[in-house]
C-alpha positions as CSV (number, residue, x, y, z in Angstrom):
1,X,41.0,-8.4,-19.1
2,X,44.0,-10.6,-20.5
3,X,44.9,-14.1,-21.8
4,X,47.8,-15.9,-22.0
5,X,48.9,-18.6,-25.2
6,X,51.4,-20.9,-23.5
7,X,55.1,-20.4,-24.4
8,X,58.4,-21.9,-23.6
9,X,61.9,-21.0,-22.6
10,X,64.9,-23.0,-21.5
11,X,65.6,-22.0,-17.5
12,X,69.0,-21.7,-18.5
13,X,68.7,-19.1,-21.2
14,X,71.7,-16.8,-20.9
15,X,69.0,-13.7,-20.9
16,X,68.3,-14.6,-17.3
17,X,71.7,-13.7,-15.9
18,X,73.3,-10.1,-15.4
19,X,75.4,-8.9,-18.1
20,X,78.9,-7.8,-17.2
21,X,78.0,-4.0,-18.4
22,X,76.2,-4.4,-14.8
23,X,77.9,-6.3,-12.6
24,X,81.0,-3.8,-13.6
25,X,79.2,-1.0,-12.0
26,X,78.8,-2.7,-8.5
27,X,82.1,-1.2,-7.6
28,X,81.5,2.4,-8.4
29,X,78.3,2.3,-6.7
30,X,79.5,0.8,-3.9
31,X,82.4,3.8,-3.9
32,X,80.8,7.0,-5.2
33,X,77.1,6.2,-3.6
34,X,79.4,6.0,-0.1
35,X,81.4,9.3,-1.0
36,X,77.9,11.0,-1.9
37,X,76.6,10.1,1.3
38,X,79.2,11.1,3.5
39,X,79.5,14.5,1.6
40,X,75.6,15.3,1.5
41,X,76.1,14.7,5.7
42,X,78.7,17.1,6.0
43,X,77.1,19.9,4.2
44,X,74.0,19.2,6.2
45,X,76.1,19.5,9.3
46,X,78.5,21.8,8.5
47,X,77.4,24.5,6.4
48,X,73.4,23.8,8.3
49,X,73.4,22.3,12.1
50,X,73.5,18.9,13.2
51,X,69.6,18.7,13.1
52,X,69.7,19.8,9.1
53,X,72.2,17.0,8.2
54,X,70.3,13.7,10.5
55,X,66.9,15.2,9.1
56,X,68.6,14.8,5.2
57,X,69.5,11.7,6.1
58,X,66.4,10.2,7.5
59,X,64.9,11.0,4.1
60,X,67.5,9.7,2.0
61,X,66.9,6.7,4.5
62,X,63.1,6.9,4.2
63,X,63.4,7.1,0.3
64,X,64.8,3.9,0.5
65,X,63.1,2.3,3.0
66,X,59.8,2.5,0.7
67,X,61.1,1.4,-2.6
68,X,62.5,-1.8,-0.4
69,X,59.2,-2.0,1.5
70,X,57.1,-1.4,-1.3
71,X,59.0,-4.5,-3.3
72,X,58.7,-6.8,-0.3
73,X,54.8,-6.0,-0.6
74,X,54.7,-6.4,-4.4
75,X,56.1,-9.8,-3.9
76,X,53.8,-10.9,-1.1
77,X,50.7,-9.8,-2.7
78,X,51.7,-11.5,-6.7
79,X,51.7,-14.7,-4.5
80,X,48.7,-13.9,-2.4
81,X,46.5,-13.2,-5.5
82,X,48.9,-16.3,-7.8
83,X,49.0,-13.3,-10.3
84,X,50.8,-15.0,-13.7
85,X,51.2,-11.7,-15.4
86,X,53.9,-10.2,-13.1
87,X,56.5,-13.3,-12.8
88,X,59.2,-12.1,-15.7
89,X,59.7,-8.9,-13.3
90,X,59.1,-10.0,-10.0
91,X,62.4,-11.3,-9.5
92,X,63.5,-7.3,-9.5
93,X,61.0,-6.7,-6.6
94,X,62.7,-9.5,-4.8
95,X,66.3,-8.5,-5.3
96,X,64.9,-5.0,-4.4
97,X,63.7,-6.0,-1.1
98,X,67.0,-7.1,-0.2
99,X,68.2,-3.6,0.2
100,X,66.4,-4.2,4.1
101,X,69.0,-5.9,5.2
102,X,72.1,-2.8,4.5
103,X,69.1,-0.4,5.3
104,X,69.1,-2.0,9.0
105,X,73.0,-1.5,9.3
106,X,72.3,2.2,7.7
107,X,69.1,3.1,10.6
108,X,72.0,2.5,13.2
109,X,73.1,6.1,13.0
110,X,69.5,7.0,13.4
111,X,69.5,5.3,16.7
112,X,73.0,6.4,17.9
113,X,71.4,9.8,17.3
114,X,68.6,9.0,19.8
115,X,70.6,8.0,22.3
116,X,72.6,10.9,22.6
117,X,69.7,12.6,24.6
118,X,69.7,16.0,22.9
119,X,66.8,15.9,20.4
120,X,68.8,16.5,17.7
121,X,66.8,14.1,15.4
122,X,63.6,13.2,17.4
123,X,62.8,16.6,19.5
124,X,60.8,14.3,22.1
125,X,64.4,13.0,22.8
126,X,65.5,15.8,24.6
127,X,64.4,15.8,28.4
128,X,64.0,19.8,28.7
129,X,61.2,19.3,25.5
130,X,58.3,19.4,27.3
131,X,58.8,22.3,29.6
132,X,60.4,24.6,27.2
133,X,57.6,24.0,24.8
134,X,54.9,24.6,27.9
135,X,53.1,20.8,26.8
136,X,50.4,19.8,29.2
137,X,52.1,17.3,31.0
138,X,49.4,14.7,31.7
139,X,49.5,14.1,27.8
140,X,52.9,14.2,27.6
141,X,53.3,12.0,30.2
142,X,50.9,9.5,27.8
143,X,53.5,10.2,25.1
144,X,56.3,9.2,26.3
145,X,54.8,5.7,27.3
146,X,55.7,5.0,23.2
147,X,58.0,7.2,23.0
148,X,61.1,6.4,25.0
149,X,64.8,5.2,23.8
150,X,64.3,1.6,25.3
151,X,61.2,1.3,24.1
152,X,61.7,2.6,20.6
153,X,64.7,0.4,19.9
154,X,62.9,-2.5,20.7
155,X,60.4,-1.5,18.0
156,X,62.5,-1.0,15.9
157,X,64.4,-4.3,16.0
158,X,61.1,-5.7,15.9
159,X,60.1,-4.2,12.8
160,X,63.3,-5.4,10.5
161,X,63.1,-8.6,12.0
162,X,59.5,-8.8,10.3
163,X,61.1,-7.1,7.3
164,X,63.8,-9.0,6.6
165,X,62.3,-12.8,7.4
166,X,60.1,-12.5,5.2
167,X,62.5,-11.2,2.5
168,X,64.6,-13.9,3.3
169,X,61.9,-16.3,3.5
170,X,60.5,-15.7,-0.2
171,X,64.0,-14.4,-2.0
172,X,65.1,-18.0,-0.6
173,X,62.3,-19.8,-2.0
174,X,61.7,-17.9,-5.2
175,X,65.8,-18.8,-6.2
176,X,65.7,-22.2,-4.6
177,X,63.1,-23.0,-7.2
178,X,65.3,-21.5,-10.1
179,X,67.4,-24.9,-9.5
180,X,64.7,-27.4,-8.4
181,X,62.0,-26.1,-10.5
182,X,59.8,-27.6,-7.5
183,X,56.2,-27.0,-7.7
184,X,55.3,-27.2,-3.9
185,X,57.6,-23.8,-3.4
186,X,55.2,-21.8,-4.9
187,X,52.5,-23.3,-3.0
188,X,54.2,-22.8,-0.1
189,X,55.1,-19.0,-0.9
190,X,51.4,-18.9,-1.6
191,X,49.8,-20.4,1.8
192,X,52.7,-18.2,3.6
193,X,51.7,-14.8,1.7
194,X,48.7,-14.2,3.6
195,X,50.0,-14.6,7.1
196,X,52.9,-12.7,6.0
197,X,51.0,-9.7,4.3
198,X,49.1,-8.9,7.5
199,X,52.9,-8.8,9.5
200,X,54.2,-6.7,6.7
201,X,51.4,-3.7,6.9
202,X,51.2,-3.9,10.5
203,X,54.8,-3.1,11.2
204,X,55.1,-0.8,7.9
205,X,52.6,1.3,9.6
206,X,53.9,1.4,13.0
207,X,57.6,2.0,11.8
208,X,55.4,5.2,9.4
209,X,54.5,6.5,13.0
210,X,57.8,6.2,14.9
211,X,60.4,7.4,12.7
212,X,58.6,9.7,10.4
213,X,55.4,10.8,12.7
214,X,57.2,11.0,15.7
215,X,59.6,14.1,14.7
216,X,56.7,16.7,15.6
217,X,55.7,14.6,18.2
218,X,52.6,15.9,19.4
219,X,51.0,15.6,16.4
220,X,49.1,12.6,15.2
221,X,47.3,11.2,12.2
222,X,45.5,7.9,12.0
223,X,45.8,8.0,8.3
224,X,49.6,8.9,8.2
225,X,51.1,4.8,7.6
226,X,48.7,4.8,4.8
227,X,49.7,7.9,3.1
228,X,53.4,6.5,3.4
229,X,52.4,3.5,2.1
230,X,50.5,4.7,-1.1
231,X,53.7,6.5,-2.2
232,X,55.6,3.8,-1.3
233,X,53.7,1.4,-3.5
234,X,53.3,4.1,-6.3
235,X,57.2,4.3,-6.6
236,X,57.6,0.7,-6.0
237,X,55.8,0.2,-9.4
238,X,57.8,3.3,-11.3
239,X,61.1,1.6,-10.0
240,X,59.9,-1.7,-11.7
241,X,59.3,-0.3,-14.9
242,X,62.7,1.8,-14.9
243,X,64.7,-1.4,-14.1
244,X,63.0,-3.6,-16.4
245,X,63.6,-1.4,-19.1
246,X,67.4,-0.9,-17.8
247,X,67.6,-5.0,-18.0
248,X,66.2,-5.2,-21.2
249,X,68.6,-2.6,-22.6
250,X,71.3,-4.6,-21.2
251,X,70.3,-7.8,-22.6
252,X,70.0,-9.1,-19.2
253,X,65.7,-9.4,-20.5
254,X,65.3,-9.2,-23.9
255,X,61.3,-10.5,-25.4
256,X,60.4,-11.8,-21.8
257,X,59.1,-8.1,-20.6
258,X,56.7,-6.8,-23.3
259,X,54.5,-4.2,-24.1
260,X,52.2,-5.7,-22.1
261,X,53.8,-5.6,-19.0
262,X,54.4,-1.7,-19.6
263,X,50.9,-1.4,-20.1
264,X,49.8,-3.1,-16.6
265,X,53.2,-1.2,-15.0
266,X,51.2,2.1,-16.2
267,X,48.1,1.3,-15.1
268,X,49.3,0.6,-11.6
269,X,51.4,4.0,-11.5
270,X,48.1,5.5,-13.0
271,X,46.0,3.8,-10.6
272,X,48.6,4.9,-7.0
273,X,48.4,7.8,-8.5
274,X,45.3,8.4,-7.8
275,X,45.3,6.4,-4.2
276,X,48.1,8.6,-3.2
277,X,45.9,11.7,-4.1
278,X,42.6,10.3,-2.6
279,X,44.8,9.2,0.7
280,X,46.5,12.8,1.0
281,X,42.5,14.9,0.6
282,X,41.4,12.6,3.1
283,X,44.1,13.2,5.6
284,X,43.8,16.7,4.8
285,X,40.0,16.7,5.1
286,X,39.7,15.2,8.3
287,X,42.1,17.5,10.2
288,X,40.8,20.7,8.6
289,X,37.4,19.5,9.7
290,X,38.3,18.5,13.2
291,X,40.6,21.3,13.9
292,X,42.4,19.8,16.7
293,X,45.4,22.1,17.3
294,X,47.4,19.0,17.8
295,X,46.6,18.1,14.3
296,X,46.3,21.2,12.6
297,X,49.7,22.3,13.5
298,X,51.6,19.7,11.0
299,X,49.3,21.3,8.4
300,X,50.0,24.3,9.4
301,X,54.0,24.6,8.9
302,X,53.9,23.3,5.4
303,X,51.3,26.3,4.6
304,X,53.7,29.0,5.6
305,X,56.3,30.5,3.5
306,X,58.3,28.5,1.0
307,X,56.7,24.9,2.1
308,X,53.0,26.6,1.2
309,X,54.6,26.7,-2.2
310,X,56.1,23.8,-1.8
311,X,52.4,21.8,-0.9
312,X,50.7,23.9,-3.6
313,X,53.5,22.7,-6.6
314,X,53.1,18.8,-4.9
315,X,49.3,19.1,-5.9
316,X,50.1,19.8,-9.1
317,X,53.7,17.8,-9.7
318,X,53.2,14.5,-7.7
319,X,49.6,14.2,-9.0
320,X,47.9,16.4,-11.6
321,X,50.9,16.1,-14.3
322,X,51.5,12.9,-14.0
323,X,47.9,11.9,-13.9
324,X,47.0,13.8,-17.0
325,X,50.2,12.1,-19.0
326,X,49.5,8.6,-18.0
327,X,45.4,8.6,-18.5
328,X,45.9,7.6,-22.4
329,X,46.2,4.1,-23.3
330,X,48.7,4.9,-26.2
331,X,50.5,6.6,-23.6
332,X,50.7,3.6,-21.3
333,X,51.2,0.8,-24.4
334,X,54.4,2.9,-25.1
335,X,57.3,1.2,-23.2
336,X,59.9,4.5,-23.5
337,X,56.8,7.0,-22.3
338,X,55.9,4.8,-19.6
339,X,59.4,4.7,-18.4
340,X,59.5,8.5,-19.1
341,X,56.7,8.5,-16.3
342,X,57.8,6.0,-13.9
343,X,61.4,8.0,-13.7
344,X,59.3,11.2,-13.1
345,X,57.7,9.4,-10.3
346,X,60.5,8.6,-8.8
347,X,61.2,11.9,-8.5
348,X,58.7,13.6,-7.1
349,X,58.6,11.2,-4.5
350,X,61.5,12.0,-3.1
351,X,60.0,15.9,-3.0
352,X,57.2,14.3,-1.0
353,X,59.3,12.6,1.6
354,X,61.7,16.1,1.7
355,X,58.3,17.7,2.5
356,X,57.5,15.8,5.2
357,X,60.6,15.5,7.0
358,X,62.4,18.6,6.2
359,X,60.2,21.6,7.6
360,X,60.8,19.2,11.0
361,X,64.5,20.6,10.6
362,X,63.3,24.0,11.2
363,X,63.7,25.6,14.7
364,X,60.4,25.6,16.2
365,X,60.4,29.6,16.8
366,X,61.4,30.0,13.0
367,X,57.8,30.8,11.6
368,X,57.0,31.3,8.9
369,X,59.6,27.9,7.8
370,X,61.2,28.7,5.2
371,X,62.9,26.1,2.7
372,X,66.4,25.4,4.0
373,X,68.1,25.0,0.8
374,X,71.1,23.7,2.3
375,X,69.3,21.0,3.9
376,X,67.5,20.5,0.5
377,X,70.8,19.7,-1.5
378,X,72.2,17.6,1.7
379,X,69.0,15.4,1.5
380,X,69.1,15.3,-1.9
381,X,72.6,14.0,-1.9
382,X,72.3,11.8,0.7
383,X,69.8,10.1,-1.1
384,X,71.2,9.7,-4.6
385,X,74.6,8.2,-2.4
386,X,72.1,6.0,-0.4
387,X,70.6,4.5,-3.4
388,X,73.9,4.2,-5.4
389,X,75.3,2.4,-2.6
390,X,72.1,0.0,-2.3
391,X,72.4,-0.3,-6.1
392,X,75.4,-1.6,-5.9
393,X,74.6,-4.0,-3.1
394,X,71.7,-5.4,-5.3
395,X,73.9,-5.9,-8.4
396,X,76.3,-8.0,-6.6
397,X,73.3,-10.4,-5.4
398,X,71.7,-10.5,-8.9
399,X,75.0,-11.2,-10.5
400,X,75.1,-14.7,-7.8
401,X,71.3,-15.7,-9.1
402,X,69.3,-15.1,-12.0
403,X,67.1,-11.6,-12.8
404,X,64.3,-13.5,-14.1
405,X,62.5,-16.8,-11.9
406,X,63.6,-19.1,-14.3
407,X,61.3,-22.0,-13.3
408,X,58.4,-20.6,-11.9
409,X,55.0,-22.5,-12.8
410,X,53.6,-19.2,-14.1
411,X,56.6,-18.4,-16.4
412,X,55.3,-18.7,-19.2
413,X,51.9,-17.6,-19.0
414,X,53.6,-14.2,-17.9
415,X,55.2,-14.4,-21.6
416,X,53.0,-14.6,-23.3
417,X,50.4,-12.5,-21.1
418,X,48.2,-10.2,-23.7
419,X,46.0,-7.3,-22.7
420,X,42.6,-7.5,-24.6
């Protein structure tokens, strides 16, 4: 339960803009996260195969694809459900969720890769796939009705146009307000929500299955978009929590983001938590209790060698510790311990998307997979340049608009929101 005792505060309080401490960093961002990229590619590629560095770089592209998703959602539903509480940090989600529009530019060497014809991403790209894996070829046949260059393009271009209108669509609105303080945008942001929620997890699912599902691509889970999603939304809500405490440190927020706001942050991490756990047994459940050998096989790999270890520590890591350190309600009233948590999160989802792209990297004959190191440290870099480089690119939009929505209706009910 919470209430709310009405406060005040000038639109044009200097608190809402971004301080020069961060708009200085937009160049080295922009410069080392571009450097970092390119180098974690070339020792994919050179000191691993072409197939090591493209599979790094999907999941330094997947990485960020869900923390920009995942902000685009947390926008549409705070409007769908009018939540007050969220409004002093939902301007972060929706500068987030402009990172779509680079990310499209940064998928085009994921397509360029497709269309070279040789599998070396996608292994149902190479013609000779079929035969030299002995696939019955009635079903294949049936696969490659989805799973064609033409036709996965077009999905593709399908899916960020989705993406990115409605980003546009409510980053336009949301900032438009800040100057006209008009009341009938948030309606409108609110009547559009709905519509625009359904879009959003229909092709968030299908884009799950095409560029992530597809890379062992006789396998198939019905459950696999909403186990992306869950960690996309659980690190959706640890990224808020990190940048709102950045801001505040900053002075960019200083009394607007509360304790309170930690508080509901930590329950929602607690809370995905959980839905990421209860989403990953159930996956697990059904395909150990159909035991469809087109199922069972993705299963399978990550139980062999180093990537058994590897599922074994994600049990405990992306879910037990985390769980246990978040359950207390001192815990979760404490901003710097929540932050602690959220930055852990962060983390440890990026060793779930590693786990499962990366074992697709392997050679199919190499059983039992073993943990390519190399590719490891390639994705790893890829991804800390990838994000530097989107950091960057959202700095120099927040620095052109303000980091809090300065005359949203609900402004001051998030305030002075109180947990009781």
């Amino acid at each position: 339960m919470s209430h709310a005792r009405p406060v005040v505060k000038p639109a044009d309080d200097p608190a809402f803009k971004l301080p020069a401490s961060l708009s200085a960093m937009t160049l080295p961002l922009l410069g080392g996260g571009l450097l970092l990229l390119i180098a974690g590619w070339a020792i994919g590629n050179f000191m691993g195969n072409a197939r090591v560095a493209m599979s790094a770089y999907l999941a330094a592209f997947i990485y960020c694809l869900t923390l920009a998703t995942g902000s685009l959602f947390f926008v549409l539903i705070q409007h769908l459900v009018r939540a007050g509480w969220s409004t002093v940090i939902r301007r972060i989600a929706e500068l987030v969720m402009m990172m779509l529009f680079p990310l499209a530019i940064l998928f085009l060497p994921i397509l360029m890769t497709l269309f070279m014809g040789e599998g070396t991403l996608f292994r149902w790209d190479d013609p000779n796939y079929a035969s030299a894996n002995h696939l019955p070829m009635d079903a294949w046949t049936e696969k490659s009705r989805w799973l064609n260059q033409s036709w996965f393009t077009i999905r593709a271009v399908i899916y960020f146009a989705v993406w990115l209108g409605l980003a546009l669509y409510f980053f336009r609105g949301s900032t438009q307000q800040d100057e006209t303080g008009e009341r009938a945008m948030t309606d409108r942001l609110q009547y559009w929500s709905g519509p625009a929620t359904m879009a959003f997890c229909g092709v968030t699912s299908f884009a799950a299955f095409d560029w992530v599902m597809s890379l062992s691509p006789m396998w198939f889970s019905t459950m696999f978009g909403v186990y992306l999603f869950a960690g996309s939304v659980l690190a959706t809500h640890s990224m808020l929590a990190v940048a709102a405490y950045k801001l505040q440190k900053s002075g960019a927020m200083r009394d607007e983001v509360t304790t309170e706001h930690y508080h509901d942050l930590g329950k929602l991490i607690f809370g995905f938590l959980l839905f990421w756990m209860y989403i990953s047994y159930s996956q697990y459940m059904l395909i150990w209790y159909g035991n469809i050998p087109e199922e069972t096989e993705w299963i399978y790999h990550r139980q062999l060698g180093g990537w058994g270890m590897w599922t074994v520590l994600l049990i405990f890591f992306h879910w037990l510790l985390p769980f246990l350190g978040l359950m207390s309600m001192y815990v979760r009233r404490r901003p710097k311990m929540v932050v602690f948590w959220a930055a852990y999160v962060l983390l440890v989802h990026f060793a779930d998307i590693t786990w499962i792209i990366m074992p697709e990297a392997s050679e199919a004959s190499a059983l039992p997979y073993a943990v390519n190191w190399i590719g490891i440290l390639s994705a790893f870099m890829c991804m800390v340049g990838m994000m530097s480089l989107l950091t960057g690119l959202v700095l120099k939009v927040a620095g052109d608009t303000r980091v809090i929505a300065a005359r949203d209706p609900r402004l001051a009910e998030s305030m002075a929101f109180e947990n009781v």
